[in-house]
Steps between C-alpha positions, in 0.01 A plus 500: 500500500455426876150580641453783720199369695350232643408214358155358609467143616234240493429204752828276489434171558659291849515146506610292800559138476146313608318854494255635253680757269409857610567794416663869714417840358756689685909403504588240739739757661220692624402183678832497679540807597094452684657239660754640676341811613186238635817297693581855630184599600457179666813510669364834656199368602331667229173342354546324182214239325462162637528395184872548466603279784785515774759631223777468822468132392655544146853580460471675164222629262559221252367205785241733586372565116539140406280386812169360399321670778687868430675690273371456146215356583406834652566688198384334176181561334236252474498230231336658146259301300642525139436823363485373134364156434304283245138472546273158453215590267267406754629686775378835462531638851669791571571654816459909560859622405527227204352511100455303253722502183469378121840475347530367119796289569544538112618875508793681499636450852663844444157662435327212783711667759413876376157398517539364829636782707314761400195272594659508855504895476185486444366296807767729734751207566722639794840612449613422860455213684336543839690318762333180695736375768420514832790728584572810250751781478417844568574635181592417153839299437630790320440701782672310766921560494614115591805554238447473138664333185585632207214316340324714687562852437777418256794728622346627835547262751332588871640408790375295766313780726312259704842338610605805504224638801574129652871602540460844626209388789729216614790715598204782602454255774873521620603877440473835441363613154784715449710166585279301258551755203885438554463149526328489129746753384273730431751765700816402334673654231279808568680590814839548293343730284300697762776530722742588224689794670470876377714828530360742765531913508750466715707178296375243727345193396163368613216252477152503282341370811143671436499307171570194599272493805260593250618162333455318797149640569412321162618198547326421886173624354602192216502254765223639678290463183618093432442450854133622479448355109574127715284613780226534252591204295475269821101678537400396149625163562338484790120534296655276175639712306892591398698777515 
């Protein structure tokens, strides 16, 4: 049976060759997509963070991310100690969110394990992990339409709206809204069936022009609103955060 919602993720782990393994909490497509609203902000003379660098020096995202300086390194959380480790007999030193545990290693393991968790439900062990990189999404990854799998919401796959909002500001920049709407095809199609012709009083034919205008009307206020969504999108990125 294919799931319906959306399946929480953890930390997944990045390694790059001569790099300390590290982990991202949010889809590396989110990355991308801050990337090249940042390069268009910055092309605008928009401020972006220092910290990302002249991004009119990297042909692509993938040079950008892979940069030692950039890109991931922007992104990842902070090494963890290991959450779960033996402790010397001796050493009995615990630090404030840490405590001390007596296992009999002679148990069950089935009933060890019981035993264990509801331990941690005991001393409020958090569900969600809390972010530490030095540059964080706005919002939860389940909140932020960068296109989906179906491993995601199992048949309901998102589109891209971020590329999306990217697409319809570019050609914002070079026409009319009513232009841009025809250029996405968001007018297409429509037209035939709004301007399908109908019998007058008088056995003439005529035009549903009201309607479609109406149609029209819609569809530049859906450009207007992408346009503004990016104009937002390039503020947040201009104080750290994305979208």
């Amino acid at each position: 049976m294919a799931r319906s919602g959306w399946l929480k993720r953890k930390l997944m782990t990045v390694r790059f060759k001569g790099r300390e393994p590290r982990a991202l909490l949010w889809k590396k497509k989110v990355y991308e997509e801050w990337f090249y609203y940042a390069r268009m902000a910055q092309e605008r003379k928009r401020k972006i963070p220092r910290a990302f660098g002249n991004l009119k020096k990297f042909d692509n995202f993938e040079d950008w991310w892979r940069d030692e300086r950039f890109g991931f390194e922007l992104f990842c959380e902070k090494p963890m100690r290991e959450l779960v480790k033996e402790v010397d007999k001796k050493d009995r030193r615990l630090e404030a969110d840490e405590v001390l545990v007596r296992v009999n290693l002679k148990g069950d393991l089935d009933v060890i394990e019981r035993d264990f968790k509801k331990l941690l439900r005991v001393k409020d062990t958090g569900d969600d992990y809390t972010s530490n990189a030095r540059f964080q999404p706005s919002r939860p990854m389940k909140h932020i339409a960068v296109g989906v799998t179906e491993s995601d919401f199992g048949d309901y796959k998102r589109e891209n709206k971020l590329g999306l909002y990217r697409a319809t500001y570019l050609l914002a920049e070079k026409m009319p809204y009513k232009d841009v709407a025809r250029e996405l095809g968001w007018l297409e199609g429509d037209k035939d069936y709004y301007f399908t012709r109908h019998l007058n009083q008088d056995g003439t034919t005529g035009l549903l022009q009201f309607e479609y205008q109406k149609l029209v009307d819609n569809r530049v206020k859906k450009v207007k609103r992408h346009v503004e969504q990016v104009e937002a999108t390039f503020k947040n990125i201009e104080v750290g955060t994305f979208p």
